[in-house]
Biopython code that builds the backbone (N, CA, C, O; Angstrom):
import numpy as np
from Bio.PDB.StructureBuilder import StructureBuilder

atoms = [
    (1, "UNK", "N", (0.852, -1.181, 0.000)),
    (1, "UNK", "CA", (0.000, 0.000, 0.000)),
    (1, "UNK", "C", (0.896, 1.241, 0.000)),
    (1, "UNK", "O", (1.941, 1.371, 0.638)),
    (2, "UNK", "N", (0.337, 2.109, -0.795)),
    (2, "UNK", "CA", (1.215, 3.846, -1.356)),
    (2, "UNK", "C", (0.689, 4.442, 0.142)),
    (2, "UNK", "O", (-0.276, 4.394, 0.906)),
    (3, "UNK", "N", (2.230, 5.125, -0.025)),
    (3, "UNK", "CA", (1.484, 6.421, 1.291)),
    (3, "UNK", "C", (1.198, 7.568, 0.452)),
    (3, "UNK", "O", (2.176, 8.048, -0.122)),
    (4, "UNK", "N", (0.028, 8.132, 0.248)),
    (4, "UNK", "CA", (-0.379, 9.174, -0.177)),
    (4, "UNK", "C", (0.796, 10.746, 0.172)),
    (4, "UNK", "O", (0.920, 10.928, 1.383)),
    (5, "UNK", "N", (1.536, 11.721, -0.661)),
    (5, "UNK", "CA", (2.547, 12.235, -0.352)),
    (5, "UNK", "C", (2.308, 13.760, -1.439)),
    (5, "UNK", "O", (1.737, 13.732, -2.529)),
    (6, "UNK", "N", (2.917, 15.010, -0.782)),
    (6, "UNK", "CA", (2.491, 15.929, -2.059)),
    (6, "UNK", "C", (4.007, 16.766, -1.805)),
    (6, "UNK", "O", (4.450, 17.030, -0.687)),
    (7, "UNK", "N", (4.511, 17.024, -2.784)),
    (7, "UNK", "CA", (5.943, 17.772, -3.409)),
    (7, "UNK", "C", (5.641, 19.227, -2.798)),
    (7, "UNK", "O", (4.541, 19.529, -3.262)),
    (8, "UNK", "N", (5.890, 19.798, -2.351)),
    (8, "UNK", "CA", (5.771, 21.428, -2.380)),
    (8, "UNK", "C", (6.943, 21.961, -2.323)),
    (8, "UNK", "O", (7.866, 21.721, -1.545)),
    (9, "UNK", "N", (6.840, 23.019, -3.553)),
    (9, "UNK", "CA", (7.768, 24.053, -3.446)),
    (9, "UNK", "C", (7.647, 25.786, -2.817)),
    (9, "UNK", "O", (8.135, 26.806, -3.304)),
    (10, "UNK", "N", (6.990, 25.652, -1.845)),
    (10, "UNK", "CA", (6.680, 27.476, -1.706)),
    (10, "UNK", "C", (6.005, 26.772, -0.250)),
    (10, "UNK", "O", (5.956, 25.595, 0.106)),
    (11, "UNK", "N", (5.531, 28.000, 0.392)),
    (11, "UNK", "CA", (4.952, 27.726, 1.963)),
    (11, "UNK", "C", (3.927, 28.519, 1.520)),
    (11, "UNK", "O", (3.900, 29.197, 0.493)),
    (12, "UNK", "N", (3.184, 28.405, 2.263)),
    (12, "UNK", "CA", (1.553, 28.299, 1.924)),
    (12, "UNK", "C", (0.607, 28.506, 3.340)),
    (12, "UNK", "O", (-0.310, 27.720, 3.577)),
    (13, "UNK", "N", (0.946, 29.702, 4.296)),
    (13, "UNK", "CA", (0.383, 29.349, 5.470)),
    (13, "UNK", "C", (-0.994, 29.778, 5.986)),
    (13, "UNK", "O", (-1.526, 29.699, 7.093)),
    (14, "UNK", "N", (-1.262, 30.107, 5.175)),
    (14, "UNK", "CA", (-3.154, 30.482, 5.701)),
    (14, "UNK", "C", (-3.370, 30.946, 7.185)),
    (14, "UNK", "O", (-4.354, 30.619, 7.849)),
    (15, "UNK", "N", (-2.388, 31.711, 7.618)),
    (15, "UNK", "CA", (-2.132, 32.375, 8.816)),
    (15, "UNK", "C", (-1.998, 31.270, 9.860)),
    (15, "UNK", "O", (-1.784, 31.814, 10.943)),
    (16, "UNK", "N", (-2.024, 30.383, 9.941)),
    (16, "UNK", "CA", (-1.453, 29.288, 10.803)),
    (16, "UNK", "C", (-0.043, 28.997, 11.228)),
    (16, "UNK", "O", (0.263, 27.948, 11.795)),
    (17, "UNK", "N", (0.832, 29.979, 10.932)),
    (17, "UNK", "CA", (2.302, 29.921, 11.609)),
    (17, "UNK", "C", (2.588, 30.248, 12.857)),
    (17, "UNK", "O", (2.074, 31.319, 13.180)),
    (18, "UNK", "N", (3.257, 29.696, 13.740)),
    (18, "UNK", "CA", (3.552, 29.762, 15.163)),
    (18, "UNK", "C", (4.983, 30.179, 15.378)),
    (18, "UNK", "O", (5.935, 29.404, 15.282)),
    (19, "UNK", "N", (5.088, 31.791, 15.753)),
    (19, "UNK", "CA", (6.328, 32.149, 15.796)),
    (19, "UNK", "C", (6.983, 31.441, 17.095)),
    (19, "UNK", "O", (6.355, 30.920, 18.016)),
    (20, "UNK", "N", (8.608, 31.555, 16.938)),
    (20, "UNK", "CA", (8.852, 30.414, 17.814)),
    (20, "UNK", "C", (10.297, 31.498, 18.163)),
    (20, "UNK", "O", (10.500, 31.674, 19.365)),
    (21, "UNK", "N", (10.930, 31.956, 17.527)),
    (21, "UNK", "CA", (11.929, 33.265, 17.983)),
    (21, "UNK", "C", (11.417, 34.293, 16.902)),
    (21, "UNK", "O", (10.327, 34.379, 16.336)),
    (22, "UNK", "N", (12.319, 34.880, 16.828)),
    (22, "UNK", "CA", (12.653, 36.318, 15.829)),
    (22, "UNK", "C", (11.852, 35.968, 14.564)),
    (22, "UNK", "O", (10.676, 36.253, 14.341)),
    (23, "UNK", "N", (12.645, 35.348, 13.838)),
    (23, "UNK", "CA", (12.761, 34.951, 12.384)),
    (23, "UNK", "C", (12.374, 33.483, 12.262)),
    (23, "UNK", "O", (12.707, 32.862, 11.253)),
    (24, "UNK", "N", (11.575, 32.804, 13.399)),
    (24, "UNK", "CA", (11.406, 31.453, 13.213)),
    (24, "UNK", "C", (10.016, 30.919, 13.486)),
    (24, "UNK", "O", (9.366, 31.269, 14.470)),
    (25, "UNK", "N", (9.445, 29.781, 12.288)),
    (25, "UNK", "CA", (8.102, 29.744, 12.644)),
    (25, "UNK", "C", (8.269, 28.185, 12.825)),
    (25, "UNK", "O", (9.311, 27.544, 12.684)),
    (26, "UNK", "N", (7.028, 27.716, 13.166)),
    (26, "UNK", "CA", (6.498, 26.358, 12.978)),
    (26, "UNK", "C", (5.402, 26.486, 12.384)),
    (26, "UNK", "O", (4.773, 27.516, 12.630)),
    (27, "UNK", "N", (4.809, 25.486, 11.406)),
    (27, "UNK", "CA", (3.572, 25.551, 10.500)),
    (27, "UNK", "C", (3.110, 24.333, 10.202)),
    (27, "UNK", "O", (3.529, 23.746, 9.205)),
    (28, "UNK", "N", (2.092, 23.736, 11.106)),
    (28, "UNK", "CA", (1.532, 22.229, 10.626)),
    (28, "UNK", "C", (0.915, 22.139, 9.774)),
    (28, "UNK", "O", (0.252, 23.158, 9.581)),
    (29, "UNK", "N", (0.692, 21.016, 8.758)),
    (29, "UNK", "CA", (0.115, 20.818, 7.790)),
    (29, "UNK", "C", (-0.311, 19.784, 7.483)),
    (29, "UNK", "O", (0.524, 18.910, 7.247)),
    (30, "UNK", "N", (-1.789, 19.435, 7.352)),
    (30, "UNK", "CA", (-2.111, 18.175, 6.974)),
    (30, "UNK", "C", (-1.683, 17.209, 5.995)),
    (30, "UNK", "O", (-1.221, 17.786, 5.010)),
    (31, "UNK", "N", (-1.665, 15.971, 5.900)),
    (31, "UNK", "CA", (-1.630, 14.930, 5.053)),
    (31, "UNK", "C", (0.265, 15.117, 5.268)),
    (31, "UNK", "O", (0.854, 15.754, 6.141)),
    (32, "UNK", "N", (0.878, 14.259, 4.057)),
    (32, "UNK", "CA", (2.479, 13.881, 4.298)),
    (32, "UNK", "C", (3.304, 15.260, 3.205)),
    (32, "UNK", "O", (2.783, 15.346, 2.092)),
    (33, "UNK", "N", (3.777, 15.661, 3.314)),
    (33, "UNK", "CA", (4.111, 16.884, 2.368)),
    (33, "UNK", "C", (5.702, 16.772, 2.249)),
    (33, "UNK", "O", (6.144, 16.132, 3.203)),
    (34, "UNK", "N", (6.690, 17.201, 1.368)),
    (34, "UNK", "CA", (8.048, 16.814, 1.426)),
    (34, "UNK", "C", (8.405, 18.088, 0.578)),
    (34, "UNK", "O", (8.054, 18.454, -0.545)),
    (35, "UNK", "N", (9.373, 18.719, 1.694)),
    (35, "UNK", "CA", (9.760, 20.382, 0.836)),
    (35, "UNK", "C", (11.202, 20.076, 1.081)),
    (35, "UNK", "O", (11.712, 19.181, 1.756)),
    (36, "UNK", "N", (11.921, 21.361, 0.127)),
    (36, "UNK", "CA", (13.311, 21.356, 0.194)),
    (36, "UNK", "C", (13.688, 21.686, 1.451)),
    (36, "UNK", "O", (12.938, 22.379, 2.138)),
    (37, "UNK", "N", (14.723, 21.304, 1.860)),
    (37, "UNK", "CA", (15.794, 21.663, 3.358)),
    (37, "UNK", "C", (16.265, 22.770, 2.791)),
    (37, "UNK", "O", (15.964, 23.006, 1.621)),
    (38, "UNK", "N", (17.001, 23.551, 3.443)),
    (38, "UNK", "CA", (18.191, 24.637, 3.322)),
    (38, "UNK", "C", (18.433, 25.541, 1.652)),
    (38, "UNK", "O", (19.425, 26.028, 1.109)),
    (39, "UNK", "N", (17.332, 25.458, 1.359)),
    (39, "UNK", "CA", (16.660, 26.020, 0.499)),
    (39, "UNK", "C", (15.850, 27.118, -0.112)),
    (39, "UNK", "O", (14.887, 26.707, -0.760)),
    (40, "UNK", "N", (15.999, 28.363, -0.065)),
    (40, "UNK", "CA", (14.982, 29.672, -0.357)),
    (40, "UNK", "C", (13.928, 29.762, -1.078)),
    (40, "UNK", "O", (13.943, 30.251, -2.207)),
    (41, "UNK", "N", (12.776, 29.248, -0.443)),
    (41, "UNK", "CA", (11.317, 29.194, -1.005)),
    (41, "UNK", "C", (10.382, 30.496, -0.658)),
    (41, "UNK", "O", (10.390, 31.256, 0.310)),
    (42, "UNK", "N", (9.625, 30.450, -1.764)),
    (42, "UNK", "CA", (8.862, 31.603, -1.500)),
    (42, "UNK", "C", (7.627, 31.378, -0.133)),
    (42, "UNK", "O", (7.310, 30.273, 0.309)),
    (43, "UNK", "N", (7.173, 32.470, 0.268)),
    (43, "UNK", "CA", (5.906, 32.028, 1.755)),
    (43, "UNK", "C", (5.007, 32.737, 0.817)),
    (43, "UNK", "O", (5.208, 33.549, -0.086)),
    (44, "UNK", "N", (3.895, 32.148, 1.339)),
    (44, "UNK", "CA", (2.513, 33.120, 0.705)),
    (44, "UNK", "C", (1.286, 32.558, 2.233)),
    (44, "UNK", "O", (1.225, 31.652, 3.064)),
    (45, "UNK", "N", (0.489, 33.823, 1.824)),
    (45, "UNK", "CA", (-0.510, 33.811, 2.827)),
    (45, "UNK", "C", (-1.637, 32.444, 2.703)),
    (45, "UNK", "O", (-2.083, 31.670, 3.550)),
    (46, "UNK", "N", (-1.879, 32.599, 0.938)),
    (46, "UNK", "CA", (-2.528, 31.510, 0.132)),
    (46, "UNK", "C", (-1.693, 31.759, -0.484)),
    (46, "UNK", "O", (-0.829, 32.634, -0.537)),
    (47, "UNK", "N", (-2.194, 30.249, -1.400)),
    (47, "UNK", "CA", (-2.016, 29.857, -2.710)),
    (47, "UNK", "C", (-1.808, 31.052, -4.104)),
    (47, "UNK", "O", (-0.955, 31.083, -4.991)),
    (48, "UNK", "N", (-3.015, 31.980, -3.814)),
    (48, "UNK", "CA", (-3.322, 32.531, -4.637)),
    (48, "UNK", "C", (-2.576, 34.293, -4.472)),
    (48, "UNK", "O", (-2.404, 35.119, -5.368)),
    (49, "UNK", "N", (-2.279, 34.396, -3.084)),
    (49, "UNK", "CA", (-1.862, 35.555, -2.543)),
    (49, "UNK", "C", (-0.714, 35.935, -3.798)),
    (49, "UNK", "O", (-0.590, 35.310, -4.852)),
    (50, "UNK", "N", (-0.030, 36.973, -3.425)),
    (50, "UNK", "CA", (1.003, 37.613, -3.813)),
    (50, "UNK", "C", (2.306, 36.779, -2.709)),
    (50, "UNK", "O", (1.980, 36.264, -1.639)),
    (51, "UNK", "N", (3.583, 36.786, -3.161)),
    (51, "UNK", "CA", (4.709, 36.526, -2.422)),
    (51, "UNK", "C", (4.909, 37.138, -1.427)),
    (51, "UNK", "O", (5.189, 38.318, -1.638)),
    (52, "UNK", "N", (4.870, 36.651, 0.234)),
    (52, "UNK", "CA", (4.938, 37.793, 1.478)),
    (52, "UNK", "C", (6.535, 37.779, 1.656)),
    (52, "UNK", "O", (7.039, 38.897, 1.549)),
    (53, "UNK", "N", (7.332, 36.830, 1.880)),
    (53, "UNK", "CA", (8.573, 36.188, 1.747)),
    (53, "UNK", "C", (9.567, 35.599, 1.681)),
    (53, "UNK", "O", (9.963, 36.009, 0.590)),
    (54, "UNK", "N", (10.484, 34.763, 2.099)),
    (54, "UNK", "CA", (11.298, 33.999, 1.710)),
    (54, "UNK", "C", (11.782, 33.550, 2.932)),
    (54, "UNK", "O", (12.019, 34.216, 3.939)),
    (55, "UNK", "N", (11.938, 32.042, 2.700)),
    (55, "UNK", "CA", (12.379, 31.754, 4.247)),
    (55, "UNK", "C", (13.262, 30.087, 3.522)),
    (55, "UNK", "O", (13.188, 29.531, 2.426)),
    (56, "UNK", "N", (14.048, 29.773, 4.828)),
    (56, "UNK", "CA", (14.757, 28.598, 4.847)),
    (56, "UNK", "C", (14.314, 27.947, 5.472)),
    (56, "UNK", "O", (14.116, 28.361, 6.615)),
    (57, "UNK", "N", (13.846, 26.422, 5.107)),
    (57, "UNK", "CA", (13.354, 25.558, 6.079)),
    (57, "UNK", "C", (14.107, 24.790, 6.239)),
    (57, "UNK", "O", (14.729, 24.213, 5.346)),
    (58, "UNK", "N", (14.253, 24.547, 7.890)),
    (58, "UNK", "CA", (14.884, 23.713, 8.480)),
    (58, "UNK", "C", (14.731, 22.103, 8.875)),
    (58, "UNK", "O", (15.491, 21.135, 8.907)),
    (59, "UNK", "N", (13.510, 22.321, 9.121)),
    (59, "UNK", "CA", (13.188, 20.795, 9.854)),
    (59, "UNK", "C", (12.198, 21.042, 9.253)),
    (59, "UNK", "O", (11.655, 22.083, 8.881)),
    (60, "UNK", "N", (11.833, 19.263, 9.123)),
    (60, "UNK", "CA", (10.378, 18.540, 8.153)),
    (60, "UNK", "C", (9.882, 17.239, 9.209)),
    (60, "UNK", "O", (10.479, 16.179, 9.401)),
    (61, "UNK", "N", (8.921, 17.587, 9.655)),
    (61, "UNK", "CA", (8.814, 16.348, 10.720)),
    (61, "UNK", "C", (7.064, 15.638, 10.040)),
    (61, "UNK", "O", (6.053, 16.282, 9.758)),
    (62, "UNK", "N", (7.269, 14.342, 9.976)),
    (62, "UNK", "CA", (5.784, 13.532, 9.672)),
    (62, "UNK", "C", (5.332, 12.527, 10.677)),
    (62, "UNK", "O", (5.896, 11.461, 10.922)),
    (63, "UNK", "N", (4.453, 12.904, 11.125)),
    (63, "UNK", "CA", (3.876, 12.407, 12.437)),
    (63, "UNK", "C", (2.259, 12.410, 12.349)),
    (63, "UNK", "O", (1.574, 13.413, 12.549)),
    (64, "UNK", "N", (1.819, 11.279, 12.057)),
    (64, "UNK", "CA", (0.093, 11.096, 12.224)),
    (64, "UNK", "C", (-0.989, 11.453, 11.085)),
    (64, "UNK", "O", (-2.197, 11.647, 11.221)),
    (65, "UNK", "N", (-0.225, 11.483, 9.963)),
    (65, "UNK", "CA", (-0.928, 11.934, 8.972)),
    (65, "UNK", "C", (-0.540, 13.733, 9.120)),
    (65, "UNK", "O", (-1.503, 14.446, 8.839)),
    (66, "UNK", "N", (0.230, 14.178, 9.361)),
    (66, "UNK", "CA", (0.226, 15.645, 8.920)),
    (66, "UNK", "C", (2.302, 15.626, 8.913)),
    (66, "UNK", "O", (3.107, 14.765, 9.268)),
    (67, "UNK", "N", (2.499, 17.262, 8.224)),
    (67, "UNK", "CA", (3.910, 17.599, 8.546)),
    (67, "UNK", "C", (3.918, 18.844, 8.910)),
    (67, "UNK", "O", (3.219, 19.747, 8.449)),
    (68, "UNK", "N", (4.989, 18.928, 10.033)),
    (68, "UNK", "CA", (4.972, 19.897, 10.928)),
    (68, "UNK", "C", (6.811, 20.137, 10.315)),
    (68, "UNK", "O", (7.750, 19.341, 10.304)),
    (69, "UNK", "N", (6.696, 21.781, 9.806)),
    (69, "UNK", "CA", (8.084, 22.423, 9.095)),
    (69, "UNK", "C", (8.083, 23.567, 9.827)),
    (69, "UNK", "O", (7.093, 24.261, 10.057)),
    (70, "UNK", "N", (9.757, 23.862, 10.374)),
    (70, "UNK", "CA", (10.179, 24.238, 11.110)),
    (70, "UNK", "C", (10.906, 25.698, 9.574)),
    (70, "UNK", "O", (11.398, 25.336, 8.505)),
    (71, "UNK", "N", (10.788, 26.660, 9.851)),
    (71, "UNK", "CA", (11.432, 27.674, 8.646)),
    (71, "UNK", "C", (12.046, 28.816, 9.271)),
    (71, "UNK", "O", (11.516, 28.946, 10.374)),
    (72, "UNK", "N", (12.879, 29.664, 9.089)),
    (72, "UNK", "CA", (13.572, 30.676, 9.023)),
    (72, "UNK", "C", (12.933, 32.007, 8.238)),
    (72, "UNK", "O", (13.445, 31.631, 7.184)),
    (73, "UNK", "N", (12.432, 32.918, 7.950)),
    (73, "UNK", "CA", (11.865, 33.798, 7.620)),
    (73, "UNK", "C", (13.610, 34.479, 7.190)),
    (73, "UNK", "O", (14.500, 34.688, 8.014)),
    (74, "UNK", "N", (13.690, 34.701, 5.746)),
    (74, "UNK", "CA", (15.250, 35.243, 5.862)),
    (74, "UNK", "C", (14.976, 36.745, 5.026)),
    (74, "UNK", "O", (15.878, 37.582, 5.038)),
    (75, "UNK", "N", (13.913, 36.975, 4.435)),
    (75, "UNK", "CA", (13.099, 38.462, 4.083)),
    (75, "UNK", "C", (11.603, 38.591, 3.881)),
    (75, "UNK", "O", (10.878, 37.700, 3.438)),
    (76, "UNK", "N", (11.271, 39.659, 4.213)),
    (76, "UNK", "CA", (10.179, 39.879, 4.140)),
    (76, "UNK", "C", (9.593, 41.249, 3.005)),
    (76, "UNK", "O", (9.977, 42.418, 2.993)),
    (77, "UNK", "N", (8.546, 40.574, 2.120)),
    (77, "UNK", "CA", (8.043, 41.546, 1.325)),
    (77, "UNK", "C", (7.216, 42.609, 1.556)),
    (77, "UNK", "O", (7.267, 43.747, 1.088)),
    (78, "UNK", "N", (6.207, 41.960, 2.570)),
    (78, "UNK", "CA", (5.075, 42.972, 2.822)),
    (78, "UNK", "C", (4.283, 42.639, 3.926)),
    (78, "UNK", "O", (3.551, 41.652, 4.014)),
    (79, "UNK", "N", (4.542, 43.889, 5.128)),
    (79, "UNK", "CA", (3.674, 43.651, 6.110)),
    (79, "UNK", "C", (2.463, 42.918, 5.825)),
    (79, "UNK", "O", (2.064, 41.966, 6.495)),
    (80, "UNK", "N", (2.015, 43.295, 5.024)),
    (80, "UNK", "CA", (0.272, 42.812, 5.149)),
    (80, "UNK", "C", (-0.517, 41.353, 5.487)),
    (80, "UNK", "O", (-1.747, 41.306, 5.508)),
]
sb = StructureBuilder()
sb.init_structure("model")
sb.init_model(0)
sb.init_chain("A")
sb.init_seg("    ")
for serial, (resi, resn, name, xyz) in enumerate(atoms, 1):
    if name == "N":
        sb.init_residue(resn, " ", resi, " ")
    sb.init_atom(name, np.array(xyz, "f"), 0.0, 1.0, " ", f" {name:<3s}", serial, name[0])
structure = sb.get_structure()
């Protein structure tokens, strides 16, 4: 049996990020998801939003049917 799994390239947080220092979030996410490590991806609010900004993710953890990614915020585009 397949484990159901989805590629993402960009963060996607629908205001669900949990600042954790300065420049550092945590962001759970349902189902199994697999993003680049140490890598400069774009963040967006949605899908559909404009680019807010760019962060490095650190840690990718899969636990219970969801993944919980640990990121670096390394600029930011726009308060909003």
């Amino acid at each position: 049996m397949g484990m159901p799994m989805e590629l993402n390239t960009m963060i996607v947080t629908k205001g669900n990020e949990v600042r954790e220092e300065e420049n550092r979030f945590v962001l759970k996410k349902s189902g199994y998801r697999l993003y680049p490590i140490d890598i400069p991806v774009a963040v967006h609010k949605t899908i559909d939003s404009e680019q807010s900004g760019t962060a490095l993710i650190k840690k990718v953890e899969w636990q219970q049917d969801s993944t919980t990614i640990t990121y670096t915020l390394v600029s930011l585009k726009s308060t909003n």
